[in-house]
Structure formats: C-alpha cells, structure tokens
C-alpha positions as CSV (number, residue, x, y, z in Angstrom):
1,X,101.1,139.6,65.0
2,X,103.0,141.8,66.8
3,X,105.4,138.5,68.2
4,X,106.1,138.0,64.2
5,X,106.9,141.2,63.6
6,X,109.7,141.6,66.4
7,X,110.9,138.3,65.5
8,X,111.3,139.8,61.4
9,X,113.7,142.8,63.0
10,X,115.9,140.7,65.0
11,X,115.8,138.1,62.2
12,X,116.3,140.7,59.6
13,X,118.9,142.5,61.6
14,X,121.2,139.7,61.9
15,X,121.3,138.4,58.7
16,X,122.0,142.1,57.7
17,X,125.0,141.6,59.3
18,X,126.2,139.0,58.3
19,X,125.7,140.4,55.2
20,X,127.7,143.4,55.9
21,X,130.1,141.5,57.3
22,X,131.1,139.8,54.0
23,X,130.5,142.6,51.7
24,X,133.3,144.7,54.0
25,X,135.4,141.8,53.6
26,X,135.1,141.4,50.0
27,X,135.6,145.0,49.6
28,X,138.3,145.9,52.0
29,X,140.7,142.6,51.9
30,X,143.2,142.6,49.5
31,X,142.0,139.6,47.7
32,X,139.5,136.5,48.2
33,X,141.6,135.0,50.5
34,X,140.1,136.1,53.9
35,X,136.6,136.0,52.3
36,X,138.0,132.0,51.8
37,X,139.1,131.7,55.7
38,X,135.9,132.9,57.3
39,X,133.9,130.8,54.6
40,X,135.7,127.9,55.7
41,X,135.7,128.7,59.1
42,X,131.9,129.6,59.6
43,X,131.0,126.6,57.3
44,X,133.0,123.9,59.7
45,X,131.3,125.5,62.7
46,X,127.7,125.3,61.1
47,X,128.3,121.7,60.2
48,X,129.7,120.4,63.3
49,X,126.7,122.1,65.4
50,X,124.4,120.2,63.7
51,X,126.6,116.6,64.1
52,X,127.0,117.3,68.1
53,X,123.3,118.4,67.9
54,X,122.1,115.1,66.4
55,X,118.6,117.2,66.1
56,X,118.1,115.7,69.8
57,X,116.3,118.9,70.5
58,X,113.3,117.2,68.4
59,X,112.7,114.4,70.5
60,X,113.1,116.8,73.8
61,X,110.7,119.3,72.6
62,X,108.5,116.9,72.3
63,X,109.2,115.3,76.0
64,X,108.7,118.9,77.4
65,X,105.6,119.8,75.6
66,X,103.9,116.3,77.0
67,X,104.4,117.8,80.5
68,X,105.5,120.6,82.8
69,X,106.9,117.6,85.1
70,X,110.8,116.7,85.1
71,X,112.0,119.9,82.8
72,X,115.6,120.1,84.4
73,X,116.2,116.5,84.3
74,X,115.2,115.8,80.8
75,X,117.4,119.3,79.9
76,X,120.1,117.8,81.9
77,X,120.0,114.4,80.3
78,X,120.3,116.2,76.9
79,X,123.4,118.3,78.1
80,X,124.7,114.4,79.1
81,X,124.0,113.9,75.4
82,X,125.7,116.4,74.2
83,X,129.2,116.1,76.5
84,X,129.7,112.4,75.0
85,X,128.9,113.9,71.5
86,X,131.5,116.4,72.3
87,X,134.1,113.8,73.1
88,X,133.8,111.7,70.3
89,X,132.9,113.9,67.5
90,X,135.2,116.8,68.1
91,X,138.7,115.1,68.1
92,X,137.8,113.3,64.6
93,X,136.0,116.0,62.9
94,X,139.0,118.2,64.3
95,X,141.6,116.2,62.9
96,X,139.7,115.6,59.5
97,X,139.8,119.8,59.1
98,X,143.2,120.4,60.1
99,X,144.6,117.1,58.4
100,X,143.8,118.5,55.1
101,X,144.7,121.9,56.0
102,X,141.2,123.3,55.1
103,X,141.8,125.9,58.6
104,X,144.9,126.6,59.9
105,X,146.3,125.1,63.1
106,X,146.7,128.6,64.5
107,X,142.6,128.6,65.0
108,X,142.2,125.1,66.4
109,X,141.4,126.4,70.3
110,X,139.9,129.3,68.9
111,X,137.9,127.1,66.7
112,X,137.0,124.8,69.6
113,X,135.7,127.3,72.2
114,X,133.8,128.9,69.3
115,X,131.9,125.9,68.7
116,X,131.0,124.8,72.5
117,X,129.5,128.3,72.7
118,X,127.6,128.2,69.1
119,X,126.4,125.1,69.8
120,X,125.3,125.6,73.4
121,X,123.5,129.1,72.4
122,X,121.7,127.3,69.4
123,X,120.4,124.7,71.7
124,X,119.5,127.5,74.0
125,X,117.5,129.7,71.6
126,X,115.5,126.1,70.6
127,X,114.6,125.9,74.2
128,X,113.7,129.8,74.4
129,X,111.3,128.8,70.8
130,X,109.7,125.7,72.7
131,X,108.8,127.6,75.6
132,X,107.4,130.3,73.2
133,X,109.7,132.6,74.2
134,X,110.7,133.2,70.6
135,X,111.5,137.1,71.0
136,X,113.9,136.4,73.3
137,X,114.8,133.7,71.3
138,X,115.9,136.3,68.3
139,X,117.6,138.9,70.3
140,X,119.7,135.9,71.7
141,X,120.6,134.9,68.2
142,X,121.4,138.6,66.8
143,X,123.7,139.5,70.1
144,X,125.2,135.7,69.2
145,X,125.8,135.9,65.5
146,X,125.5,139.6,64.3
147,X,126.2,142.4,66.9
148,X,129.9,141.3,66.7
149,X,130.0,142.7,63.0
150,X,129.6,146.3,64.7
151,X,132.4,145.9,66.7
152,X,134.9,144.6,63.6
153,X,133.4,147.9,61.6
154,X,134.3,150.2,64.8
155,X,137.4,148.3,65.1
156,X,138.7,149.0,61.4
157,X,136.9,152.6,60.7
158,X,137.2,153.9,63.5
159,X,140.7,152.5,65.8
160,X,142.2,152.5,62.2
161,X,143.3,148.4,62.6
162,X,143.9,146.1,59.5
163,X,141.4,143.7,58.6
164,X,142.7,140.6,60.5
165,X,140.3,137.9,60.5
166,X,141.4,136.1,63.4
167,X,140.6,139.2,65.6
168,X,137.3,138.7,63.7
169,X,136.5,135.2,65.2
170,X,137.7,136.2,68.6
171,X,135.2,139.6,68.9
172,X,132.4,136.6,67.1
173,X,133.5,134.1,69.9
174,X,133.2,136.7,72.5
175,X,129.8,137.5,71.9
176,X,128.6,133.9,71.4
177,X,129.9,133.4,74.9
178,X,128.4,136.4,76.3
179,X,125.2,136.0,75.2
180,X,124.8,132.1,76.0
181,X,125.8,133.5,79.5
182,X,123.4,136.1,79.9
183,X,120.0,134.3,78.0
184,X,121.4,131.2,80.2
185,X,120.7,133.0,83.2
186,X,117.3,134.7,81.8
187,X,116.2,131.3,81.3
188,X,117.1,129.7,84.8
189,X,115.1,132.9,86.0
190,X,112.3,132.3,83.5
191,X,111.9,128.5,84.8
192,X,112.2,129.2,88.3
193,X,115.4,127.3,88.8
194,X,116.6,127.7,92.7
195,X,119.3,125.1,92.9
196,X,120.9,122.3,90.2
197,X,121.6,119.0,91.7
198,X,123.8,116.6,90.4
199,X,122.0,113.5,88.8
200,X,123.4,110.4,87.0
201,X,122.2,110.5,83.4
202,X,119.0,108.1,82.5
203,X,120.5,106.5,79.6
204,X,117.4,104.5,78.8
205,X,115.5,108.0,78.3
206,X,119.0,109.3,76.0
207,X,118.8,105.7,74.4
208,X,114.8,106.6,73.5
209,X,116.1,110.1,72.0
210,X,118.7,109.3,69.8
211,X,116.0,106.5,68.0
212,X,113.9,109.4,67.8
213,X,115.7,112.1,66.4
214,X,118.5,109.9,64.1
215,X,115.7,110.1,61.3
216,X,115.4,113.7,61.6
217,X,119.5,114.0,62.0
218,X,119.8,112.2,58.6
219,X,117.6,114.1,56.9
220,X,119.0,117.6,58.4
221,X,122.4,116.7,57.9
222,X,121.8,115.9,54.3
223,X,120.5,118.9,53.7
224,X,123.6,120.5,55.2
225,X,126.2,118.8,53.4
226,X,124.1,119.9,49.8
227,X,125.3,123.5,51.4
228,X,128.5,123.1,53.0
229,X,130.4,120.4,51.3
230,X,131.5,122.0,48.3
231,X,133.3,124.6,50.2
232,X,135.5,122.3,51.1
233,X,135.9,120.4,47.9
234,X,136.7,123.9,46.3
235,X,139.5,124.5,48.8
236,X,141.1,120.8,48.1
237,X,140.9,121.3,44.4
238,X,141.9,124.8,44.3
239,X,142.3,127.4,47.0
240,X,141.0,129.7,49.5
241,X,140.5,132.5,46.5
242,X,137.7,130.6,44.9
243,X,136.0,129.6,48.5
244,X,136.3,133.4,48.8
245,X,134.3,133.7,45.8
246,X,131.6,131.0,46.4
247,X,131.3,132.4,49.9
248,X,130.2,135.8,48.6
249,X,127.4,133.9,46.0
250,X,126.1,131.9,48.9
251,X,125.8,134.9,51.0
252,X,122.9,136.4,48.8
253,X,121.2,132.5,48.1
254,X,121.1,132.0,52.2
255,X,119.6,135.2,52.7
256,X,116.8,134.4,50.6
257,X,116.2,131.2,52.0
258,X,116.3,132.6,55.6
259,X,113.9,135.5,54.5
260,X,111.1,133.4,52.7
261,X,111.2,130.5,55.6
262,X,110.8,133.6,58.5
263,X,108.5,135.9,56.7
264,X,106.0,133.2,55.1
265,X,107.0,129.2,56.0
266,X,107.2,129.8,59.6
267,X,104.3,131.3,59.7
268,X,102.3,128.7,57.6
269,X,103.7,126.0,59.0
270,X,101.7,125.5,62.2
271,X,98.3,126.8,60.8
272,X,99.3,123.6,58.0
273,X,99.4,121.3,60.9
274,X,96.4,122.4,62.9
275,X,94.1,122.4,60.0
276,X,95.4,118.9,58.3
277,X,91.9,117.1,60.1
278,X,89.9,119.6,57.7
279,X,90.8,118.5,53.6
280,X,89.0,121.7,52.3
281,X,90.7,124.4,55.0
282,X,93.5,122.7,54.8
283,X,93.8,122.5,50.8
284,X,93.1,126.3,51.4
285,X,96.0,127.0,53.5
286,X,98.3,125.0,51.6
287,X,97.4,126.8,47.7
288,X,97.7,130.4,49.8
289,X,101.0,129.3,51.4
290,X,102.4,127.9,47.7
291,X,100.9,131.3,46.1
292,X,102.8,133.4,48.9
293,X,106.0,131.5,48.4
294,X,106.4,131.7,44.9
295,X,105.6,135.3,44.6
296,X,108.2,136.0,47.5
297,X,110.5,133.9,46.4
298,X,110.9,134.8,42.3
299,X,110.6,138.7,43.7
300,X,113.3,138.1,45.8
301,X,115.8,136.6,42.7
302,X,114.6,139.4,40.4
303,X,115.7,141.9,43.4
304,X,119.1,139.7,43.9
305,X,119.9,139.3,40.4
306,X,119.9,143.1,39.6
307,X,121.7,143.9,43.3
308,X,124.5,140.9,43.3
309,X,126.2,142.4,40.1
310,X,125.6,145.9,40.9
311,X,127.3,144.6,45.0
312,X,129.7,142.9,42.8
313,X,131.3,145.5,41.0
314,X,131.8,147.9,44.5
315,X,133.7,145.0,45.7
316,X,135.9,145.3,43.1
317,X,137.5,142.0,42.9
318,X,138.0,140.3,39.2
319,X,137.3,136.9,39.9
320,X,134.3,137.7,41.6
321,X,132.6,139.2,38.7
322,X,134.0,136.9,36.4
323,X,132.5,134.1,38.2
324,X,129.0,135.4,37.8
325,X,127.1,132.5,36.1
326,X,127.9,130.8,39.5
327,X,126.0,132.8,41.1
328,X,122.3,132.4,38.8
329,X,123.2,128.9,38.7
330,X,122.7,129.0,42.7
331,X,120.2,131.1,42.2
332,X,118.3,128.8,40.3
333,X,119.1,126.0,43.2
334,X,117.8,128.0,45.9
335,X,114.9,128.4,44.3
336,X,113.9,124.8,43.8
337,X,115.0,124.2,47.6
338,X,112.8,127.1,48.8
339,X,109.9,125.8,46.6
340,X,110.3,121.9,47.3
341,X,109.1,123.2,51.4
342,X,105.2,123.6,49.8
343,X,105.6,119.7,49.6
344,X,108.4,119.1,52.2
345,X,105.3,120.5,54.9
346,X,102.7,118.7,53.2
347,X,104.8,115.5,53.7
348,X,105.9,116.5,57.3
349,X,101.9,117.4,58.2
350,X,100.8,113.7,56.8
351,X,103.7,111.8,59.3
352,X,105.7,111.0,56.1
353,X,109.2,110.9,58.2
354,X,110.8,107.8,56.2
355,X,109.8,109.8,52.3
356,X,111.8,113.0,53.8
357,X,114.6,111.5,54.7
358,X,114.8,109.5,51.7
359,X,114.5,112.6,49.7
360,X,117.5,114.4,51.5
361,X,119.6,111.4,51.4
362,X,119.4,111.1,47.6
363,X,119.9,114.8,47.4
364,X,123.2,114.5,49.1
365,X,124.4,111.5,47.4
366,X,124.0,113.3,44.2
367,X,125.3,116.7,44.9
368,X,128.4,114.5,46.7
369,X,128.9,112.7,43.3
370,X,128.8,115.6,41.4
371,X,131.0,117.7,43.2
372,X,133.9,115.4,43.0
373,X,133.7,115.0,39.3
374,X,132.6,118.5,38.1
375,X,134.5,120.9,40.5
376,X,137.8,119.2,39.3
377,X,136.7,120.5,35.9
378,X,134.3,123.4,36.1
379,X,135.7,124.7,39.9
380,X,133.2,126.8,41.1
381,X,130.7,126.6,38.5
382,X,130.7,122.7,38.9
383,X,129.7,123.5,42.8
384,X,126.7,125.2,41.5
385,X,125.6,122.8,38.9
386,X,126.0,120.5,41.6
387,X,123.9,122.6,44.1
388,X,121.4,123.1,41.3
389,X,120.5,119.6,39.9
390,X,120.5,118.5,43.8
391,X,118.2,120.7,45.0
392,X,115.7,120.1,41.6
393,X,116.1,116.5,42.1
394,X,114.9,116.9,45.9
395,X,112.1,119.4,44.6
396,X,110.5,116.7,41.9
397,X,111.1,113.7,44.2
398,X,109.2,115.8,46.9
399,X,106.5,117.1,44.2
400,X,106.1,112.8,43.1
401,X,105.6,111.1,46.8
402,X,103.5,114.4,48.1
403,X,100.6,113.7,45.0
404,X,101.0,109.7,45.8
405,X,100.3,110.5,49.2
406,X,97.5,112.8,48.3
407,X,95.9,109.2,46.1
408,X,96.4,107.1,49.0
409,X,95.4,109.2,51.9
C-alpha cells in the first residue's frame, strides 16, 4: 500500500509537469508555434523509443524472472540488441523526419543524444519494475522527464531569458542523461556488479527474443502510431500552429489515460492474473475493476471538460479555443481506449496474444486511413474523428472476441 502510494506522487508529479510545462508554453510563446516544435519533437522521441525498444524487455523479464542465474549476460545480450537497432533504425527514421522537414536540422545531434538517453533510462526503469524496485523506478522517471520543467520555469521567471525551446530540450536532455547515470550506478550497486567483462553476444538467445516480443511490438506500436501519427500528418498538411494546438488537447487526454492505468489498472492487473484459476473470484475482480474504471474514468472527463476551456482561455491563444470540439472529440476517444483495457486484461489473462494484436493492428490501419483523407479536409478535427472511431472500433472488437472467449473457455 504504502509502495502504491509513493509510486502515485512520483507518477503524479511528473505528469504535473509535463503539464506545466505546456500550459507555460501555450501561455507565454507568442503563438502555437513552439507548442508545435516540442509536440513534434517529444512525439518523434516517444515513437522511436518504442521501434529501438522492439518491446524486447518482455521476453527478458520473463528470462530474468525464470532465474537469478546469468542476469548480466542476458542484460548485456539485450544492450547487443539494442546497439544493432540503433544502427539501423536511427539513420532511416532520421532521414524520414528531417526529409520532410517535420524538425529542423538544427536539432538533429540534439535529437539523437536525447533519444540514446530516453531510451536507455526507459529500459532502465523496466529493469528497476522487474526487480520490484518500482519506487526507485518512479523517482528515476520524474528526475528523467519532469524535474527539467523546474529549471525552464527558473530559467524564464527568475534569470529573465526568452522562451527558447531549444534550450528547453538541452536542460530535458541533461537530465535524461543524469539520471540514467546515477540509477545506472544504483542499479550495478543493487545487483552486486564487481567487474563487466566483455562477451560476444549469443545471438541464438537475441534470435529467441525478438520471436518473442515481435507480437507484443506489433501490437504496442500500433497503439502508438493511433497517438502519434497524426501529429505529423497535421504538420504536412498544415503547419506547426495546428500541431501546437493538437498538442495542448492531447496533453489533458494523456493525462487521463496515465492517471486511470496508475491509480486503478496497475493495480488490478496482477490480482486479474493470479486469480484467473478461480472463475467466481476472478469474475469478482474483473466487475470491481470495470466498476472502478468507469467511475474514474467519466469523473475524470467531467473534471477535464469544465478545466480545458476554463485552462484554455488563460492561455489566451484564438485558435486554441476555437478548436474546442477537437478536444471532446478526443475526449470521447480516450475514453473508449481507457475502457477497451477491462477486456484488453481479460484477453491478456486468458493468453489471447494473436486477438490483441489483431485488434491494434486494425486500429491503426483505420486511424492511418482516416487521417490522410479527413485531416486534408477537417485539419485538426479530422485527427480527432480519426482518434475517436479508432479507439471505438478497438473497444467493440475487444468487447466481441473477450465474450467469444468467455463461450469457449
């Protein structure tokens, strides 16, 4: 209990942050613009962990679970992963952004060493969670992603500089680093590691990791695109003004997605899976779970759709208000995609890997489709609608195989 509730404040306080972090933007910039550049910036990062990640930590968490044997070497063989995803993703996913001009050239080494670091520290605070070390796990991700906010509000209300968003990425990048640094070392410490010797990698092991977690990586990525794509659609079709905009909806939808997955899924989740041999506790758990989740998650939108206007408004930037049936239409997404997880879990406890990933695949070919043909027309209200049917369509496809399953179990 009292685990949960330091990992809520360190959870809490970084997304309250981040969410500073855009609302002083918004505010303080002169228009959309730099709202646009981070968008685009943080989105491409986000994106590109998960492709270098491959959700390889899956298969590995599962190795070092089995056994307290071998720990380094199946680490290091995951780090061997990771280098040759590095060298071939990178330069084509690099080119791809800065082809099309969705970042400027000017960030491209910033862009880089920010995306070793965030990747690196992610896969560090999943090895911190699988050693159930999940505290530290949480203070590692607020020093990486939101303790750099306090220095940009020092740095502009206090030493008086103009917002300057590359400074931004450089104080975020800073702390990325620092912080994979020092929880690096707290983990060598923690494991009891004297001395690292080279080894070659075993590729037959790698080999048996990647079969393992491509399934998972389809799925995952899936989901990610249905979040990140349109971003960049927005910015083809228009400009960085209207990214600016959908950046400052999506803040709010995130942050109810993060909150209801940390405060009830999480929890839920593993007493789902240890109770799955029992159909009458586990029918229990499940209806208390689906209760919890759609109270949290309709009080949370009631909350957000009274706050976002009145947040809105302070901002003070026309097209942001202007925009506002965007922002219920993603409302109304985020709320299928939080509520399609009382049958996503029910799938994952019952070993249904192949119905998941078909689920998020048709999600993502969907919301792909409809981006390119209604942002053309609608711009940012097309990327909602978009969002919207995707997730629905994910949530009654989800809703259909989890009562088949229920019949043939």
């Amino acid at each position: 209990m009292i685990s949960s509730i330091y990992n809520m404040i360190f959870r809490g306080l970084t997304l309250a942050s981040k969410f500073l972090f855009i609302i002083f933007i918004g505010k303080y910039s002169i228009d959309e613009s730099n709202l646009g550049i981070f968008g685009l910036i943080s989105t491409s990062v986000a994106l590109l962990v998960y492709v270098i990640g491959f959700d390889f930590y899956v298969f590995n968490t599962r190795e070092i679970l089995k056994t307290q044997t071998n720990r380094i070497s199946k680490i290091k063989n995951q780090l061997f992963f990771h280098l040759l995803a590095y060298l071939i993703i990178i330069p084509i996913s690099f080119f791809l952004i800065f082809k099309f001009g969705f970042i400027s050239i000017e960030y491209v080494w910033l862009l880089l060493v920010l995306l070793i670091s965030e990747h690196l520290g992610q896969e560090l605070y999943r090895l911190f969670t699988t050693l159930e070390k999940s505290i530290i796990a949480n203070i590692m991700l607020f020093f990486r992603s939101g303790a750099w906010v306090w220095c940009v509000l020092v740095d502009y209300f206090v030493l008086n500089n103009p917002i300057n968003i590359k400074r931004y990425i450089i104080f975020w990048t800073l702390f990325s680093w620092v912080s994979f640094v020092v929880f690096g070392v707290l983990l060598v410490r923690f494991m009891g590691i004297k001395t690292i010797k080279y080894s070659p990698p075993d590729w037959k092991w790698i080999n048996e990791g990647i079969k393992t977690a491509s399934v998972f990586f389809v799925g995952s990525l899936s989901f990610q695109v249905i979040q990140f794509s349109d971003r960049f659609m927005i910015d083809y079709f228009y400009d960085k003004k209207l990214v600016g905009v959908y950046t400052a909806y999506a803040q709010f939808t995130n942050a109810i997605d993060v909150f209801t997955f940390s405060a009830i899924t999480m929890a839920a989740y593993p007493k789902l899976v240890k109770s799955f041999v029992n159909r009458k506790k586990y029918d229990e758990i499940k209806t208390q779970f689906s209760k919890h989740l759609v109270l949290v998650s309709i009080s949370m939108i009631l909350i957000v759709c009274f706050l976002g206007p009145v947040i809105f408004k302070y901002l003070d930037k026309p097209a942001i208000f202007r925009e506002i049936n965007t922002f219920y239409t993603l409302l109304g997404g985020v709320l299928f995609l939080i509520l399609s997880n009382i049958y996503h879990y029910d799938l994952y406890v019952k070993k249904k890997d192949g119905i998941i990933l078909k689920t998020a695949f048709i999600g993502m070919i969907i919301n792909v489709s409809l981006n390119i043909v209604l942002i053309p027309r609608w711009s940012v209200f097309g990327a909602a609608i978009a969002t919207l049917f995707s997730f629905f369509t994910i949530f009654i496809l989800k809703i259909y195989y989890s009562k088949i399953t229920n019949i043939n179990r």
